[in-house]
C-alpha positions in Angstrom: 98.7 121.2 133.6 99.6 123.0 130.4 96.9 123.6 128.1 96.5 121.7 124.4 94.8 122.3 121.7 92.6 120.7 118.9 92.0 123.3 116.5 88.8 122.3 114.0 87.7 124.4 110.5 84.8 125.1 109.0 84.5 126.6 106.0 81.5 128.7 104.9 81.6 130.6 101.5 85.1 132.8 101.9 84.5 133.0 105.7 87.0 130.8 108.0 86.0 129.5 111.2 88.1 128.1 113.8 86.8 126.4 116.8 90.0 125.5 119.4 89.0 122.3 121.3 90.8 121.6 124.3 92.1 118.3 125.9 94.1 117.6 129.1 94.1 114.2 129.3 93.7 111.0 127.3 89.7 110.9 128.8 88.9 114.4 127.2 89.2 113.3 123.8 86.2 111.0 123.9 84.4 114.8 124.2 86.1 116.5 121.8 85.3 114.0 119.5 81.8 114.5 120.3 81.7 117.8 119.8 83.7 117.6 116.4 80.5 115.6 115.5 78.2 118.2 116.4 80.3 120.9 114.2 80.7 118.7 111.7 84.5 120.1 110.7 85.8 119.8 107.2 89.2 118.8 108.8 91.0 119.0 112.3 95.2 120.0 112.8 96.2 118.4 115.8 98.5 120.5 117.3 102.2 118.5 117.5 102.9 118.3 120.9 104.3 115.3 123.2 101.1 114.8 125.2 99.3 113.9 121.5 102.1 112.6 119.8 102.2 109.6 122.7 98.6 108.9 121.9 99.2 108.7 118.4 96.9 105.5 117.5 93.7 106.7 119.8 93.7 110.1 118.1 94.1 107.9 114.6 91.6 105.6 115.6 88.9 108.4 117.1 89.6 110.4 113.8 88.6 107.5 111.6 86.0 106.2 113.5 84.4 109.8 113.8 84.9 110.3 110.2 86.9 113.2 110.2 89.7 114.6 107.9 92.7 115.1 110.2 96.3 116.0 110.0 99.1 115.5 112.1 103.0 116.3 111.8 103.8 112.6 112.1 103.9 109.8 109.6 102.9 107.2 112.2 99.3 109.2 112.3 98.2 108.3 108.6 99.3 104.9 109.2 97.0 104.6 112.4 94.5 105.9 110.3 94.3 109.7 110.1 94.1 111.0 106.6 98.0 112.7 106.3 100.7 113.9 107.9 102.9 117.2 107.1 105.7 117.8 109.2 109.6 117.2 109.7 111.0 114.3 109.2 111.7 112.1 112.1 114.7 110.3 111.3 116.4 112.9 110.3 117.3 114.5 114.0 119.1 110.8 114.1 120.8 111.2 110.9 121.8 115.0 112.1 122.8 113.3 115.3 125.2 110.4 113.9 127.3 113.7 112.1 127.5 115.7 115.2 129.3 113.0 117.2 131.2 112.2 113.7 132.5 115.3 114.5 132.8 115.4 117.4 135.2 112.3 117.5 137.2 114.1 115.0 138.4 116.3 117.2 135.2 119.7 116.1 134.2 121.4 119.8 130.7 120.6 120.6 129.9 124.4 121.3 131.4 125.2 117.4 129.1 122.9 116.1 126.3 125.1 114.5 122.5 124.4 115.8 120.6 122.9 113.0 117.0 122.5 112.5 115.0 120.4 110.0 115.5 121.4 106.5 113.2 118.1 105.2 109.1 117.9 105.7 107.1 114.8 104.7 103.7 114.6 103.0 102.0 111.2 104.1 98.4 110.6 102.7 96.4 107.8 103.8 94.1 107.1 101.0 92.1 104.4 102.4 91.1 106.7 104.8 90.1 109.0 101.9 88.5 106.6 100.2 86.2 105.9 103.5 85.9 109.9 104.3 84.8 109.9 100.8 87.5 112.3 99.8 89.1 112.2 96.5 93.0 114.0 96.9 93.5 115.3 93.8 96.4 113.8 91.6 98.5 116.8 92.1 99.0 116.2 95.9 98.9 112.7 95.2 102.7 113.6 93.2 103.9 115.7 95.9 103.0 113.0 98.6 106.4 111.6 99.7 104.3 108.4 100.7 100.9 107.3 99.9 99.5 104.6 102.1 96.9 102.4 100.2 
C-alpha cells in the first residue's frame, strides 16, 4: 500500500519543525490524531491525495474535534469543519472539460488540443472554526478569501 502523509509544524522562535505522520488506512487516523495532541501542532497540511480526499468529513471532523488548525486543497474540508482550504479549483477541470469536447465536435483533433492545467486556486476559511480554535485570521486574508464560511 502506498505510503501517505500528514505532515504537522511546530514553530519555535525562527526554528521550523516538521513532524510527517503517517496513515494507511481510515483506522490510523484515530492515532495520528493522538499523537497531533501530544505535539500540540500550530497547524497540519494534509497532503491532497485520493485516499484523504474520500475521507474528507472524518479528517474535518477529527481536526475540529482535536482542535487543530488544518488545511486541505479542497473547499468541501472547511465546510466539514477544517479551518481552510488552498488549492485548485474543482469545477474548473469540468469547465475545461465542456471546451475540449466543444472542440472537439467542431471538427479540433483531440491530440492538437493543448494539455492544460489549473490556472485558478481558491482560498476557503472557515471562521467558525476559527472562532472555536481561538484564532483570529487577520482582515487581510479575510479579503483575499474567495469564500468565508461563517
Amino acid at each position: 500500500m502506498r505510503r501517505r502523509e500528514f505532515v504537522a509544524g511546530l514553530t519555535d522562535a525562527l526554528n521550523l519543525k516538521l513532524h510527517i505522520l503517517h496513515a494507511s488506512a481510515p483506522e490510523d487516523f484515530d492515532r495520528v490524531f493522538a499523537t497531533l495532541a501530544k505535539l500540540r501542532p500550530i497547524g497540519l497540511v494534509i497532503a491532497g491525495d485520493q485516499f484523504f480526499t474520500s475521507r474528507i468529513d472524518q479528517l474535518g471532523a477529527l481536526a475540529a474535534q482535536h482542535r487543530v488548525p488544518t488545511i486541505f486543497q479542497y473547499r468541501e474540508f472547511a465546510v466539514a469543519g477544517g479551518l481552510m482550504s488552498y488549492g485548485a479549483s474543482v469545477t474548473d477541470p469540468y469547465r475545461l472539460a465542456a471546451v475540449y469536447i466543444a472542440r472537439i465536435l467542431k471538427g479540433e483533433r483531440p491530440a492538437d488540443l493543448p494539455v492544460q492545467q489549473p490556472t485558478r486556486v481558491e482560498l476557503i476559511i472557515n471562521l467558525k472554526t476559527a472562532k472555536t480554535l481561538g484564532l483570529t485570521v487577520p482582515p487581510a486574508i479575510l479579503a483575499r478569501a474567495d469564500e468565508v464560511i461563517e
